[in-house]
N, C-alpha and C positions, 0 to 999 in steps of 0.2 A: 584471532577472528572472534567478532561478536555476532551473539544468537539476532540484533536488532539488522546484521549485513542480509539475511535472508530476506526481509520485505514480509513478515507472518502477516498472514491476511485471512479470509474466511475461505473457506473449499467451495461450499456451494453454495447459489445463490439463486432465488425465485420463485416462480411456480412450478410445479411437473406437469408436464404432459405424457397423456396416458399412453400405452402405444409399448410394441416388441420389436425389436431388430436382433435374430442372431451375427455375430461375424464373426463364431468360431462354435465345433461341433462342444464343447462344455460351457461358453460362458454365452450368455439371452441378455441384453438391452430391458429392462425392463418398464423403463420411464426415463425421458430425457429433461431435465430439467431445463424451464425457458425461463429469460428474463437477463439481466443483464447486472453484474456488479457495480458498485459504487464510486471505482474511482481507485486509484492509489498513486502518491506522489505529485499532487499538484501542482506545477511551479508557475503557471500562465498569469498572469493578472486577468480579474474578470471584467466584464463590461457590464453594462445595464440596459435591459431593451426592456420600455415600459414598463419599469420598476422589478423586473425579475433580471438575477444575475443569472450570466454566462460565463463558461471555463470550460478547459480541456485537463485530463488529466491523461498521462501518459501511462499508465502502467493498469492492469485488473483490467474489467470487462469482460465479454464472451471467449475473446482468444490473447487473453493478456496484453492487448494492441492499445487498451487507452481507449477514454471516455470524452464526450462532450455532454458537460452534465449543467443543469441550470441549478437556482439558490433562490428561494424565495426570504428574504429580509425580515418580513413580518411573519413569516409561521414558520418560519424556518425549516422549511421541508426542502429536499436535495432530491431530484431525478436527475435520473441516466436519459438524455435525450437521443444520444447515440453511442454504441458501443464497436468500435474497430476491427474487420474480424483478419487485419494481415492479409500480408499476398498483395492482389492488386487492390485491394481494399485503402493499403495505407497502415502505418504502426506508428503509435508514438507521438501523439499531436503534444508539442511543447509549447508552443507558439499561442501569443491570445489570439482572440478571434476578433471578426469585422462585421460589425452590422449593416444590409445593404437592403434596405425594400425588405422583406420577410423572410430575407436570407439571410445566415450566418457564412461567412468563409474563413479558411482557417488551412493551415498547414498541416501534412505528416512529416516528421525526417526520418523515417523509412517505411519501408513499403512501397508500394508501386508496382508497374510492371518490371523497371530496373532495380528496386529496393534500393532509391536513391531519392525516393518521397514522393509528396504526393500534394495538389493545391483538390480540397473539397469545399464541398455545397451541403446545406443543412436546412430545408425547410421547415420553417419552423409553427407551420400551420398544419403540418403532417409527420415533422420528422424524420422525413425521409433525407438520405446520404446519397448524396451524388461524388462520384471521383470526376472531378472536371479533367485533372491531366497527373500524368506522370513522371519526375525529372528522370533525364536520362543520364545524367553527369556532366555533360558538354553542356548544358544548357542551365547548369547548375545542379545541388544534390546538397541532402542533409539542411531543409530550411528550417529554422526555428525561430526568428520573429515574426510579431505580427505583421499584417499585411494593414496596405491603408489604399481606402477605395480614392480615385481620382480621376474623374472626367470621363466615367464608365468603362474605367479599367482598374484594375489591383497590381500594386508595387508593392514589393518586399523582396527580402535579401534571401539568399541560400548560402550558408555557413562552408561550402565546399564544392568542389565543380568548376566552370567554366573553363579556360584553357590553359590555366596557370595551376588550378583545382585550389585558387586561393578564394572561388566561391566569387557571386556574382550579386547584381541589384537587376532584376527580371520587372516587365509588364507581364498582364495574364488580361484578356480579353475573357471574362465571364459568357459573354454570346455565341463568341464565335468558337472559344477553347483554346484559341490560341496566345504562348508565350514567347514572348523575346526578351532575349539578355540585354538590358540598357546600356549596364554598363560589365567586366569583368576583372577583378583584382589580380595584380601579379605576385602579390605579396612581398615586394619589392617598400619603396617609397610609396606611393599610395594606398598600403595595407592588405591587409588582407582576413581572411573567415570572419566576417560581420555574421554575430549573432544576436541582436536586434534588432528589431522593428527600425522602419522610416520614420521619419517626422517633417507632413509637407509644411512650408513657410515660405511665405513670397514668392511664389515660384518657383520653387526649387524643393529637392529631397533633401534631406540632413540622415546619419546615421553616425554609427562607429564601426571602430573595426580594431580588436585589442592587440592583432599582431602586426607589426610591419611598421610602418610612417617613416619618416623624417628621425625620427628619434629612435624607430625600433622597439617604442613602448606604444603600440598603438596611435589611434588619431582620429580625429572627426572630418568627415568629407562631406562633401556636397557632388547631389545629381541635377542637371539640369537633363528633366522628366522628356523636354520634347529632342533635344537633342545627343545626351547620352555623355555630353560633357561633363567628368569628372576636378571636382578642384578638391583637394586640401585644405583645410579650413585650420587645422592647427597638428601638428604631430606631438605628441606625450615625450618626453625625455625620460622617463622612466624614473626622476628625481623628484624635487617634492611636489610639483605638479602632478605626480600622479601617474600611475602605470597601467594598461589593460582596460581601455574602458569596455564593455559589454553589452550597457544595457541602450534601450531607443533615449532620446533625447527629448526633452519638452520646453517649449517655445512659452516664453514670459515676457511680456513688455518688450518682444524683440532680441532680447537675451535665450540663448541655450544654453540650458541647463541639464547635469547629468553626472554621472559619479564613476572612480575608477575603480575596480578592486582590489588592486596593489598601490602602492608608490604613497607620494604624502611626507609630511614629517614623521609619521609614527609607523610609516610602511605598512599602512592597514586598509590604505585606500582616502580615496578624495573623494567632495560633492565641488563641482566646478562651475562656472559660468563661460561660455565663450560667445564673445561678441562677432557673429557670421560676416559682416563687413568689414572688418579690421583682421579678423582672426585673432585677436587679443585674449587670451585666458586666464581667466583670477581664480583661486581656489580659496571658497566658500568656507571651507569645514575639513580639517583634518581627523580621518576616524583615528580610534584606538580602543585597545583591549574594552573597558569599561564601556565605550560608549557607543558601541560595535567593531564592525571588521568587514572587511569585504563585501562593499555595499555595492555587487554586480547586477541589481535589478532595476527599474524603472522611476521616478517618481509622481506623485500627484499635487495637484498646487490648489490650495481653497483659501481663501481669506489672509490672503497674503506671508501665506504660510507653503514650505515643501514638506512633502512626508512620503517617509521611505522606510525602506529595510536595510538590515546588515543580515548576512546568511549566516557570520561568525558573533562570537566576542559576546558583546553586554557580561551580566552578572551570573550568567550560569551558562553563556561561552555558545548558545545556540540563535544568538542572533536579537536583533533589537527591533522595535519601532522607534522612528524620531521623529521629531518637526525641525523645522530652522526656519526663524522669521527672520524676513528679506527688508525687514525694517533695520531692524538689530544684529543680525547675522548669528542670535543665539539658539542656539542647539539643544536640543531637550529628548531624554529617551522617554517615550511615554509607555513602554512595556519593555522588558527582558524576558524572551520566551526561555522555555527551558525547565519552567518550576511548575511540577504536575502534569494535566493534561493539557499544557498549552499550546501543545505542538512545538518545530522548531524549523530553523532556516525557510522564514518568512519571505515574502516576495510583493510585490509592489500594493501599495491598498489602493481603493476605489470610496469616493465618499458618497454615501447615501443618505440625506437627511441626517446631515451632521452628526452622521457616524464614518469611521472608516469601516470597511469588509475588504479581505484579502484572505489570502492562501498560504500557508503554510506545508512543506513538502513533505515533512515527516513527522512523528510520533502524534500524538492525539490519543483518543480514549483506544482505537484501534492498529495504531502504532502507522497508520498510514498518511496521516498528512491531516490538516484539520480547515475550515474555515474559522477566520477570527473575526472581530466585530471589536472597536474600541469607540464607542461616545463621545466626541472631543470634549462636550460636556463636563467629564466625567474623569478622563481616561485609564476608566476601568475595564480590561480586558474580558475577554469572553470567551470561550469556545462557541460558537454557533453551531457547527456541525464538524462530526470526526467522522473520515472516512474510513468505509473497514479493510478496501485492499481485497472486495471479494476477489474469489477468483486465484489469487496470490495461494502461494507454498502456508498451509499449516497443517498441524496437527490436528483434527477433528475425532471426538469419539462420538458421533453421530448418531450412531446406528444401537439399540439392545431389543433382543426377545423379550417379551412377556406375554403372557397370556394365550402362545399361541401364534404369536402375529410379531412381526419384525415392525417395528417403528422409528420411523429417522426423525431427526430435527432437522428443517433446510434453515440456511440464516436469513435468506432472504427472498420469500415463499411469500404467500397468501397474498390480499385482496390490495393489504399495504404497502407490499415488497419490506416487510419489516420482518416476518420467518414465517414458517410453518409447520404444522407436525404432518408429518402422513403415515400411513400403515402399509405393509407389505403384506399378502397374504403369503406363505408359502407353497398354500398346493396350487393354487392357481396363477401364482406371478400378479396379480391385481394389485391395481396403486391407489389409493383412497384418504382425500385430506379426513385429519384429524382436526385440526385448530388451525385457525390464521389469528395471529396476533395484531394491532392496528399500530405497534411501534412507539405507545408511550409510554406502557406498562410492561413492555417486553422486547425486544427490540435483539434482532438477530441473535436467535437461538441454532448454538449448531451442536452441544454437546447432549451424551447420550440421557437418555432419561434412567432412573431407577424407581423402581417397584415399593411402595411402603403401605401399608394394607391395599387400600384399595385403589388410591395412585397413582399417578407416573409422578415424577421430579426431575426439574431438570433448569440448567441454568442457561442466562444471556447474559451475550458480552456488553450490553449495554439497557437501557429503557430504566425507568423508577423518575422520582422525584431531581436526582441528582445528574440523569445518565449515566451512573457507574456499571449499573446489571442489575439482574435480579436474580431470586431463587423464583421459580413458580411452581403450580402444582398444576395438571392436568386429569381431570377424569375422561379414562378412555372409554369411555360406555356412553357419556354425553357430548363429551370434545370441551366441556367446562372448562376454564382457567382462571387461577387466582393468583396473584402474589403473595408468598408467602414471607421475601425480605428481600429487601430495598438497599441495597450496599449505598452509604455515602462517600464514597472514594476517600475517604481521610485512612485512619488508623485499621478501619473494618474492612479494608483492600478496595478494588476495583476491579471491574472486569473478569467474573469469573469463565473463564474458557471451559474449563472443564467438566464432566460426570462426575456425579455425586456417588459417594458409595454408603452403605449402613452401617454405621458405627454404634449398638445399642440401638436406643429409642432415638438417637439423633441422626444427621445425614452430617459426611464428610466432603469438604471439595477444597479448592483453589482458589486464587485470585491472581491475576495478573503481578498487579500492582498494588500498591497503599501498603498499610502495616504502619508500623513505627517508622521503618526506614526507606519504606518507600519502592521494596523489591518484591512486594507478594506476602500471600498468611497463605497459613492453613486453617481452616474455618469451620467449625461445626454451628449446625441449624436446625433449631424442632422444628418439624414437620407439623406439631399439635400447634406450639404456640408462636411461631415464627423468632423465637428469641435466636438470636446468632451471638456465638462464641469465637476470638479470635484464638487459635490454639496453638499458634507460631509467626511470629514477625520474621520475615527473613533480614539478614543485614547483609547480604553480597557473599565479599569475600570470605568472611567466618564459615557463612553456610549454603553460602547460595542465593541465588536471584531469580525471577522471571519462572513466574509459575503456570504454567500453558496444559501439561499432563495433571492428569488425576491423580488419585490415590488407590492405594490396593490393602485392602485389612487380611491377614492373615493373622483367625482367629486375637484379633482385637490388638493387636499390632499393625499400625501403619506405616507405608512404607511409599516412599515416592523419588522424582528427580526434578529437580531443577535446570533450566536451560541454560543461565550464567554463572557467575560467580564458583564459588568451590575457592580451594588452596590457588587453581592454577587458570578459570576465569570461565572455565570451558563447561561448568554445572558438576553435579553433585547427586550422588543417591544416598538418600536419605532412610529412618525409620523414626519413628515417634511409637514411644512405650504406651501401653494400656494404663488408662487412668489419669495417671499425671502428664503425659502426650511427650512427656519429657525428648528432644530429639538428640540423635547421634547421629554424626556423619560415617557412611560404610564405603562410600569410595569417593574420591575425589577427577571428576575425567580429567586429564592431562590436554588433550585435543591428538594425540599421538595414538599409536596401534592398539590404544585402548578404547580410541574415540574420543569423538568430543561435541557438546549440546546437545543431550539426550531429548528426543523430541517425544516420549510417547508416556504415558503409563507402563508400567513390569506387570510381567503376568505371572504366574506362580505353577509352577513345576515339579510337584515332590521336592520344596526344603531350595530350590534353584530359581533364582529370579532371572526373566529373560525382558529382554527390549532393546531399542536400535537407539544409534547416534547420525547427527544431520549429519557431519564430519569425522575424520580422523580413518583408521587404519593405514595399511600401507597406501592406497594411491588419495586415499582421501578424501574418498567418496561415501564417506560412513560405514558403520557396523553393524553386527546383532550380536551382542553381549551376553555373557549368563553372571550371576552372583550364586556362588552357593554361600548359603545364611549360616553352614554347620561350620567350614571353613574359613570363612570368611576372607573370599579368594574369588576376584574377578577375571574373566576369563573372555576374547575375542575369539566368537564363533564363526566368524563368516565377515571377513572385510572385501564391500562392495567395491568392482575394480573400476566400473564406471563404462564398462563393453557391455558386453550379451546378458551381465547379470545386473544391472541395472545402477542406479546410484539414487543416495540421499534416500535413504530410507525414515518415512518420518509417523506412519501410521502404528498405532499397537499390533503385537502378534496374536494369534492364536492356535491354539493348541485342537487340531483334531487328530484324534488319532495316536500314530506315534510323530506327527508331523506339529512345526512349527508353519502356520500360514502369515506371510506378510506382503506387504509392497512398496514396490520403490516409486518415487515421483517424477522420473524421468528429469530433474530442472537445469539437471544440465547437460540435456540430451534425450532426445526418444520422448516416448508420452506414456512411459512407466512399462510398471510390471506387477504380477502377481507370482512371487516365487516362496519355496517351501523350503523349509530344515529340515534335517534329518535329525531326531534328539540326538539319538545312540549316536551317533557318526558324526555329528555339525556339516554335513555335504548340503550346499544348495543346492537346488536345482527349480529354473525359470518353470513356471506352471502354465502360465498366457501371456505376451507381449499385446499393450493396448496398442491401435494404430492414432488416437486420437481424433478417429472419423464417430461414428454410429455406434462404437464400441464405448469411445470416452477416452480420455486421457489424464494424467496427473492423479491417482488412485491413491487419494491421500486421508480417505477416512477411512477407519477400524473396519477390519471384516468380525462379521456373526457367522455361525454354525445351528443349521434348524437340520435336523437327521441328516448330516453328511453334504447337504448343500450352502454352499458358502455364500453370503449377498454383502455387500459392500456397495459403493458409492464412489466417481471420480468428479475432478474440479474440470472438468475440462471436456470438448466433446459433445456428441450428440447431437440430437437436430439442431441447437438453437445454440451449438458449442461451450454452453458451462457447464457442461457434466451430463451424469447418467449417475442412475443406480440398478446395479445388473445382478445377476445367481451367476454361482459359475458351480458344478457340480466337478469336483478333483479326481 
């Protein structure tokens, strides 16, 4: 298992709203954080209304339900226009959307009142979310292509359901709310789970449907819209013609055109043409390794050109852009995602002013999916915008005391939605902005700040010159902000996640990524003269990867984890000597009853390192480990069973007392925990169960200790469901 299967995204996101809720006699609501995340997992192809693009993304948001978020081209600014909140709401919009009049519509595949989806409304002169209806299953369920408006009704397919449950081609009546199943597949010969959009042409619907046909590898059908008349337009043999097609179909000069993800000469998948009045099929383009693979997404057609994606294969195996001129029938990859922050398993472009713009499902600068932008001009790649996955499972060290006063970083707070600082008082419980950042020079800040004379410091996962991140400085007397260093993503890392610690007269941190080899440094930075020092390149497996946790100096020695890589892939803890930084590996995680992907910073214990793993123990629902440094002898304290005591533990601990304080994130199951160690003994025991209402949920940033009251911060929850920052007194 890899640390990138978790989906790491930001905890919290937006502005706070002031305001107290108790829902338990020790832990107080202190502030509910409102605004909405960015997006995680894009796969939708976008549309354009009046020069601004449209998408859905399925994952992050208020209740991890998926976004409908727009894309400005020319300033490249990215809003959340709606966020999903589950239940009858809707979860998971996969599907593009439909422009109709000043409406948007657009599919869930799940959620509803049967959690079998959902057809909504998006007014896009208010933004306001309408649930126009609910699938119940019989009527279809699990719809994920786009819909397509026609004669003041909307047609699209539901990928499961009807009476056969091989999924149906539905009408929906916008006015009235009412749906009918046109047509219903038996999965039989005429196919079945279409998971594409329609495509009207002469009168008729076109689509696919990858399982079932004639051949048993899929097939293209036809609806006649007024009658419900199903025909077979061609079945796949599963051979070199091609296997599985998926994606909608696009009409040229009469010709349909579309691509399979299997079958072909190279078994990598086909781009095909099928003539709808013969049903005659010629295949266009056979993929392969090099020039993608599994090209299961839509295409776009401009100057007598197709252009598409593959989700596999190209040069670094995460998928390609190409054209094919229909003059020539030659084939060209004009990007291999995969190299940096390019994102990967790319999905249909859209051309704007003789650029393409399209989406990308995973990695980018915040590991969640990116927008890309190619020039045909040019076809120089881009990142436009990376989404960060608010909302999503990570590690945040958010939260430190100074001065008297608890101070968090939110990532995507203030007037920008680009982050914010705020202050906690502790006698009073008052919540008070410190700094709103505007997002160019700073851009989602969620780790904790450290104190250096008069100070705070603290880093972002992204904003500078280059969008890598930044170090900046904050004075807490004025709310001032400056940059102090500007990561260019090359060799000097990217992205740093983490709290800086004191190292000397310089400050210590992270970086995601960059380095030599491309898995993270460890970095020192003057505070006086912004100079940065790279003081470790990780290379994976030798030492480790993916640098998300801080660091901890004990007395001028530093010591840290990495979340991949190691001997066995599962990360590494580390220490770097005084002076020379020189590093040695001290344990290697296995993923077994040692754990494995250490998610946190170690905290330090008399001579004893403690911190948790995302994974491993016995049931596998991660740990809390010790190191003793004299021994040098690792040891599992407390393996979470994934019941009453919670799982996935992924925030740092803290030591009050004779007690270890942590919490779990509930991600696969429940909406966390606040539970304690025992030092002397390693006995857990649960402190507060969140309900995920008023309280919060997913309690996945660091707890602080101001005289025996503990305040911390959840991703989840609250009035406006993305979290809180609450006291809880043990």
């Amino acid at each position: 298992m890899k640390f990138c299967r978790y989906n790491i995204g930001i905890l919290v996101a937006a502005a706070v709203c002031i305001g107290a809720q108790a829902r338990a006699s020790t832990l107080i609501t202190l502030a509910s954080i409102a605004g909405s995340g960015d997006g995680n997992g894009p796969v939708a192809p976008m549309i354009n209304v009046g020069g601004t693009l449209y998408s859905t993304a399925p994952n992050s948001g208020p209740a991890n339900c998926g976004v409908v978020f727009q894309f400005d081209p020319v300033t490249k600014a990215e809003k959340v226009v709606y966020g999903f909140k589950g239940g009858a709401d809707g979860c998971a919009p996969v599907g593009a959307l439909v422009s109709v009049g000043k409406m948007l519509y657009g599919t869930t595949s799940h959620g509803g009142a049967r959690n079998a989806g959902t057809i909504f409304q998006i007014d896009l002169s208010t933004g306001a979310e309408t649930e126009l209806y609910a699938f119940s299953g019989s009527d279809g369920a699990g719809p994920q292509g786009s819909l397509v408006a026609l004669n003041g009704l909307l047609y699209g397919t539901a990928s499961q359901g009807g009476f056969a449950g091989a999924g149906t081609v539905f009408s929906f009546n916008p006015k009235t709310q009412t749906l009918v199943p046109v047509y219903e597949f038996t999965g039989q010969g005429d196919g079945g789970n279409p998971a594409g959009g329609l495509l009207y042409s002469n009168g008729f619907l076109f689509g696919t449907v990858p399982y079932g046909g004639p051949g048993n590898a899929g097939a293209v059908f036809r609806i006649d819209p007024a009658t419900g008349a199903q025909l077979t337009v061609y079945g796949f043999t599963g051979g070199n013609d091609g296997s599985e097609p998926t994606a909608a179909l696009l009409d040229v000069n009469g010709m349909l055109y579309g691509t399979t993800q299997l079958g072909g000469t190279q078994k990598s998948g086909t781009l095909f043409a099928v003539d709808p009045g013969t049903g005659t099929e010629k295949v266009i383009y056979n993929f392969g390794q090099n020039a993608g693979a599994g090209p299961s997404t839509g295409l776009t057609f401009y100057k007598n050109h197709l252009y598409g994606t593959t989700l596999y294969g190209g040069e670094y195996y995460f998928g390609v852009l190409y054209s094919i001129d229909l003059n020539t029938g030659t084939h060209k990859v004009l990007h291999a995602f995969g190299q940096g922050l390019d994102g990967s398993n790319p999905t249909t472009p859209i051309e704007v002013d003789g650029t393409l713009y399209g989406v990308a499902e995973t990695r980018g600068a915040g590991g969640a999916g990116a927008i890309y932008a190619v020039p045909l001009a040019t076809g120089v790649e881009s990142v436009a915008y990376s989404f960060t996955g608010a909302n999503a499972l990570e590690s945040n060290e958010g939260l430190n005391v100074s001065q008297g006063k608890v101070f968090a970083a939110i990532a995507q707070g203030g007037s920008a939605s680009a982050g914010e600082v705020v202050s906690i008082s502790p006698l009073t419980g008052s919540v008070s902005q410190v700094a709103s950042f505007d997002g160019a020079a700073v851009r989602y800040p969620s780790a904790g700040l450290v104190q250096a004379g008069s100070y705070l410091y603290g880093t972002s996962k992204e904003g500078g010159p280059t969008g890598s991140g930044t170090v900046y400085r904050l004075d807490p007397a004025t709310g001032a902000t400056s940059v102090v260093y500007n990561f260019t993503g090359g060799k000097d890392g990217f992205s740093p996640y983490s709290a800086l610690v004191n190292d000397g007269p310089d400050l210590v941190g992270t970086t995601y990524g960059g380095g030599l080899y491309g898995n993270g440094t460890v970095f020192s930075v003057s505070p006086q003269t912004g100079v940065e020092k790279v003081l470790h390149s990780f290379a994976g497996q030798v030492d480790g990867a993916i640098l998300l946790p801080g660091m901890l100096n004990i007395g001028g020695t530093l010591y840290g984890v990495t979340a991949e890589g190691g001997a066995y892939g599962y990360g590494s803890l580390f220490s770097m000597a005084p002076g020379t930084h020189a590093l040695t590996i001290l344990h290697d995680f296995t993923g077994g009853n040692d754990g494995g992907i250490p998610s946190s910073s170690v905290i330090d214990v008399n001579g004893t390192l403690y911190g948790v793993t995302l994974i491993g123990g016995a049931q596998g629902n991660g740990v809390v480990y010790s190191y003793n440094l004299a021994s040098k002898t690792q040891t599992t304290v407390h393996a979470f069973t994934g019941g009453a005591d919670g799982d996935v533990p992924i925030a740092p601990l803290l030591k009050v007392g004779n007690f270890l304080y942590g919490t779990t994130s509930g991600e696969f199951g429940g909406s966390g925990t606040i539970y304690k160690i025992d030092i002397a003994t390693g006995a857990e025991k649960v402190v507060y169960n969140f309900t995920g209402g008023w309280d919060g949920g997913l309690p996945n940033s660091n707890l602080v200790d101001v005289d025996g009251r503990i305040f911390g911060a959840t991703g989840s929850g609250g009035a406006s469901g993305i979290g809180t920052i609450f006291s809880l007194q043990p």
